[in-house]
C-alpha positions as CSV (number, residue, x, y, z in Angstrom):
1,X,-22.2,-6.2,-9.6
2,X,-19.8,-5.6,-6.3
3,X,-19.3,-8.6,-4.4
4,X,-20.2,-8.1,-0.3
5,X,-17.4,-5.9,1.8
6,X,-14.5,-7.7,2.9
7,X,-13.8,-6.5,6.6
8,X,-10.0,-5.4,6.4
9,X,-8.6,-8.1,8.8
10,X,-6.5,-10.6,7.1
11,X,-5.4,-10.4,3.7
12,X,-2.2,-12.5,2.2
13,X,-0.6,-11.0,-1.1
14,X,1.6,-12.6,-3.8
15,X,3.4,-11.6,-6.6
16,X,6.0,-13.2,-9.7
17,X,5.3,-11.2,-12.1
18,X,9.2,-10.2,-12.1
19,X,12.4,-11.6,-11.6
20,X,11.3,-10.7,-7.9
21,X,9.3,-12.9,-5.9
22,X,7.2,-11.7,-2.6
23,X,4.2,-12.7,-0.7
24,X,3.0,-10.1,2.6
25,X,0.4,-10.0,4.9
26,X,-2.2,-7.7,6.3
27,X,-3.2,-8.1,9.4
28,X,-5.4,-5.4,11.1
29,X,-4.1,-2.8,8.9
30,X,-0.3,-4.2,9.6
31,X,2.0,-5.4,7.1
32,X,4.5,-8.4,7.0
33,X,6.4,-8.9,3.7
34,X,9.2,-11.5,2.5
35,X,11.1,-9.9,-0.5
36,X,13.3,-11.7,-2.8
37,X,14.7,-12.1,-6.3
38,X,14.6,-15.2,-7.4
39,X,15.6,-14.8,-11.4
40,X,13.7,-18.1,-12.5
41,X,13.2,-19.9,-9.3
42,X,9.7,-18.7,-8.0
43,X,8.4,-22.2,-8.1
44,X,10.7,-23.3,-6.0
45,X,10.8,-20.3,-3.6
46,X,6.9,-19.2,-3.9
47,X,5.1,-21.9,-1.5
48,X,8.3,-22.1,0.8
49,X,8.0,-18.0,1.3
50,X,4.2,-18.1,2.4
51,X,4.6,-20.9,4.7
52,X,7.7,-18.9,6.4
53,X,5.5,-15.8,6.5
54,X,2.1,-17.4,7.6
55,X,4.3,-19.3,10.3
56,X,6.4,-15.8,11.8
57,X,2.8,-14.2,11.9
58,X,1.1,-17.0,13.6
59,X,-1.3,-17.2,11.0
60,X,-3.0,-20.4,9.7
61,X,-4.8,-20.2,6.1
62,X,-8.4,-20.9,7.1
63,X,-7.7,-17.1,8.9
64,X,-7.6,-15.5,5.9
65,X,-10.5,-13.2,4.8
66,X,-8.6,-12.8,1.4
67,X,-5.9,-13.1,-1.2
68,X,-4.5,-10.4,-3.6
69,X,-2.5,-11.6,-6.6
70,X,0.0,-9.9,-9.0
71,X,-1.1,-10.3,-12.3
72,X,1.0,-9.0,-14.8
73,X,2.2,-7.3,-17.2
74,X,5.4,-9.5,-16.7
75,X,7.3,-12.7,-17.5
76,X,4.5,-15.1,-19.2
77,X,5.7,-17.6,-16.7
78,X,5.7,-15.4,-13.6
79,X,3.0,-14.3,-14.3
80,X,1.3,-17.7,-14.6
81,X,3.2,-19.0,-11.2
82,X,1.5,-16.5,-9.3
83,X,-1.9,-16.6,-10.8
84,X,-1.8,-20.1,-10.9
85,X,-1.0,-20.3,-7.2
86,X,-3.6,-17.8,-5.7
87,X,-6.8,-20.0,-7.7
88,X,-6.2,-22.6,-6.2
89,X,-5.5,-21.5,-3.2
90,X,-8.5,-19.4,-3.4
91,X,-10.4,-22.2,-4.7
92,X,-9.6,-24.7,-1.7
93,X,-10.3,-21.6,1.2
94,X,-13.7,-19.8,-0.4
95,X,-11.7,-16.6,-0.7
96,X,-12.6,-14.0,-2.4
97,X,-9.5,-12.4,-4.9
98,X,-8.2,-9.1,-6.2
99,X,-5.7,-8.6,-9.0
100,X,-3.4,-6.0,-9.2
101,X,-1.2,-4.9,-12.0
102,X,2.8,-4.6,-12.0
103,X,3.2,-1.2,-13.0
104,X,0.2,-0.1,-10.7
105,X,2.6,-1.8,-7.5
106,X,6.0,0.4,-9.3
107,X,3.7,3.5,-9.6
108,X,2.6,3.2,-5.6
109,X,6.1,2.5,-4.5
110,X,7.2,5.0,-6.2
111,X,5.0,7.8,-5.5
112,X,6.5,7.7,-1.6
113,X,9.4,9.1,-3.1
114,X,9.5,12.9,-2.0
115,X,7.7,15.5,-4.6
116,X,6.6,12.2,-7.0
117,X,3.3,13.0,-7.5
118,X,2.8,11.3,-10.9
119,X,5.1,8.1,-12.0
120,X,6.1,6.4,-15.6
121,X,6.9,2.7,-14.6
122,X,8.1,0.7,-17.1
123,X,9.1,-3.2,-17.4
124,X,11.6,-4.5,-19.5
125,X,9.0,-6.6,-22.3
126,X,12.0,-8.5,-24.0
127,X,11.8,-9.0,-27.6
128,X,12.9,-4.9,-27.5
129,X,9.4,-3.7,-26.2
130,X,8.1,-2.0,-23.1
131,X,5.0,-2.4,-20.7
132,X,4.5,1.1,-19.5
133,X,1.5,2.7,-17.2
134,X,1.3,6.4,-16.3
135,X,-0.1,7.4,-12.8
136,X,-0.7,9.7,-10.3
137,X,-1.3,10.0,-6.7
138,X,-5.1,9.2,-5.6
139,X,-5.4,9.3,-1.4
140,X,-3.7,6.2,-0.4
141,X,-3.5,4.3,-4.1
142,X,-2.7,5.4,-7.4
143,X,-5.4,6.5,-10.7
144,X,-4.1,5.5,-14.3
145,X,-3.4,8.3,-16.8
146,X,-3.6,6.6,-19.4
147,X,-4.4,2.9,-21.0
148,X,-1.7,0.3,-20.1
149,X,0.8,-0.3,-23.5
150,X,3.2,-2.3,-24.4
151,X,5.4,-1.1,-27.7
152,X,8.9,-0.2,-28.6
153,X,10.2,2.3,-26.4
154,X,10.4,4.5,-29.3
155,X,6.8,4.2,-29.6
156,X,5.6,5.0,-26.2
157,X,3.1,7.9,-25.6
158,X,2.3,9.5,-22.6
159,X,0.7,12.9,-21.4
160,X,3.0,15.8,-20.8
161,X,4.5,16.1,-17.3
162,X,6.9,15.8,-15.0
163,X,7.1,12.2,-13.8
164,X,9.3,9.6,-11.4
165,X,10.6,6.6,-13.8
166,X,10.3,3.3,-12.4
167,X,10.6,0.0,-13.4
168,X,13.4,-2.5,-15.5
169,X,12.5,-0.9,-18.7
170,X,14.1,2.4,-17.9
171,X,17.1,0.3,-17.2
172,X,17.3,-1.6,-20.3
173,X,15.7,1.2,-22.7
174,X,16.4,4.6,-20.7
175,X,18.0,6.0,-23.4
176,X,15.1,6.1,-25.7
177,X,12.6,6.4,-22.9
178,X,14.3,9.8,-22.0
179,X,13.3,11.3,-25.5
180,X,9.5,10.7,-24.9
181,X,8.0,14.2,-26.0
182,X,6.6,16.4,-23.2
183,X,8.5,14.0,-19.9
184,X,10.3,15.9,-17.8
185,X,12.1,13.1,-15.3
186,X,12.2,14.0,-11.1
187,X,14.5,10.7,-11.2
188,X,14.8,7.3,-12.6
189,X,14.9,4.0,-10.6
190,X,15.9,1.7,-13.0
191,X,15.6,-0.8,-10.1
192,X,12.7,-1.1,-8.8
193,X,10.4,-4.1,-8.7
194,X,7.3,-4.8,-7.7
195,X,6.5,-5.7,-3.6
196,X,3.5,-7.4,-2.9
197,X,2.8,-5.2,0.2
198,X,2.3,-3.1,-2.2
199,X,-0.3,-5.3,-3.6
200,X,-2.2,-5.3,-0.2
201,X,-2.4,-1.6,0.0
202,X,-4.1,-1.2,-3.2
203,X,-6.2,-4.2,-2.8
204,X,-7.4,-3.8,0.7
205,X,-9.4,-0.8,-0.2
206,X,-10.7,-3.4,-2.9
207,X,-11.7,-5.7,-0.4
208,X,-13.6,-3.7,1.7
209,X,-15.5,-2.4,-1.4
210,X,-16.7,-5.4,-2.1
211,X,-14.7,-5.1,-5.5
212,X,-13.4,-8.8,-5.6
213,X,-13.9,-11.8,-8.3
214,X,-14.0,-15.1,-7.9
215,X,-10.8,-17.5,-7.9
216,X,-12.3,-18.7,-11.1
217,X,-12.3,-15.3,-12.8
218,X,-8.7,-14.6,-12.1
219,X,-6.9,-14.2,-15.2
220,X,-3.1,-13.3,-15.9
221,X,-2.7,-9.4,-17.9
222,X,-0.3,-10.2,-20.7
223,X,-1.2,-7.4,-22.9
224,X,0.0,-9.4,-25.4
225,X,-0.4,-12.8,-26.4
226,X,3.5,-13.2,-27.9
227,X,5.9,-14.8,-26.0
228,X,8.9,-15.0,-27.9
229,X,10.4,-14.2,-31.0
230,X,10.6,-16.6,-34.1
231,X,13.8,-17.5,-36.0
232,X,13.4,-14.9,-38.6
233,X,12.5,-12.3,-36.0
234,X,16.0,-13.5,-34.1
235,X,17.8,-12.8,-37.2
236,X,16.3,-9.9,-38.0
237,X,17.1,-8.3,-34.5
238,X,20.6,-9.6,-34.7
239,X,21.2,-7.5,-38.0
């Protein structure tokens, strides 16, 4: 069941999903965004980059009508930093939430590019695997062509087209990702990484469906439950 319409006012947006680390803004349909990679340090740089942006817009927390939150596919701890953060900040304000994947933020991002119309993004899984999501334009957002995956590049399926690559993976694996039967690449971005104002224009839409969940019900997207490799698995790689 929908949850009741958000009126599109005030939204705040975080995501450390990556190695990059943002939070943005919405306010009246305008958006505010700090950027920055911070390799392993979002806990230190997460809470520090809201306060600055909250603070330049003149914007206290009980003002916000809602928070969007990058959930993933990503690093396990990212991930968890972000999610982590927006429930309980969700928790203390009564806010309502919306989750947004990775790949969906790459895909968006990328479709401004001129003649991308559909996107392959791809993030760099470790343990020589991919997360990969296929999409195309839809109005202002983006609709998934296929289900989510994470595999061996080798392994990766998508439907036939031509596509804009996005996303770490194509940096790490771009090789193999190249030979995917039936892509025909506009470009590849090997570095490009999630924004959370990207977040808030997929979400805000969201919000004003009344498509939100609770803080509660806000769960990371891992899809997969292995985190690292084990000592035969190391040695097996190394070989």
């Amino acid at each position: 069941m929908a949850a009741d319409p958000v009126s599109a006012r005030r939204f705040l947006a975080v995501d450390t999903a990556t190695e990059a680390c943002s939070a943005a803004l919405w306010i009246d349909g305008d958006i505010r965004e700090h950027f920055d990679v911070a390799g392993r340090e979002h806990t230190q740089k997460l809470m520090p980059q809201v306060a600055a942006l909250m603070a330049d817009a003149g914007i206290a927390f009980a003002q916000l009508d809602g928070i969007a939150c990058g959930i993933g596919p990503g690093s396990f701890a990212g991930v968890r930093i972000g999610v982590g953060y927006v429930k309980g900040l969700a928790l203390a304000l009564d806010l309502p939430v919306v989750g947004i994947s990775s790949l969906a933020m790459l895909a968006l991002r990328g479709m401004r590019e001129p003649g991308a119309s559909q996107v392959l993004a791809a993030i760099d899984a470790r343990m020589n695997e991919v997360y990969v999501g296929v999409y195309r334009a839809a109005g202002e957002g983006v609709a998934a062509l296929a289900p989510l995956q994470v595999c061996a590049p080798s392994a990766v399926q998508v439907p036939s087209g031509r596509y804009l690559a996005v996303g770490s993976g194509w940096a790490t694996y771009g090789e193999t990702l190249r030979r995917i039967d039936g892509v025909e690449l506009v470009a590849a971005q090997g570095d490009a990484l999630p924004h959370a104002a990207d977040a808030l224009q997929l979400a805000v839409p969201m919000f004003a469906a009344g498509q939100t969940i609770s803080a509660d019900a806000l769960v990371p997207l891992y899809l997969r439950d292995k985190v690292a490799l084990n000592l035969e698995e190391q040695a097996a790689l190394r070989r």
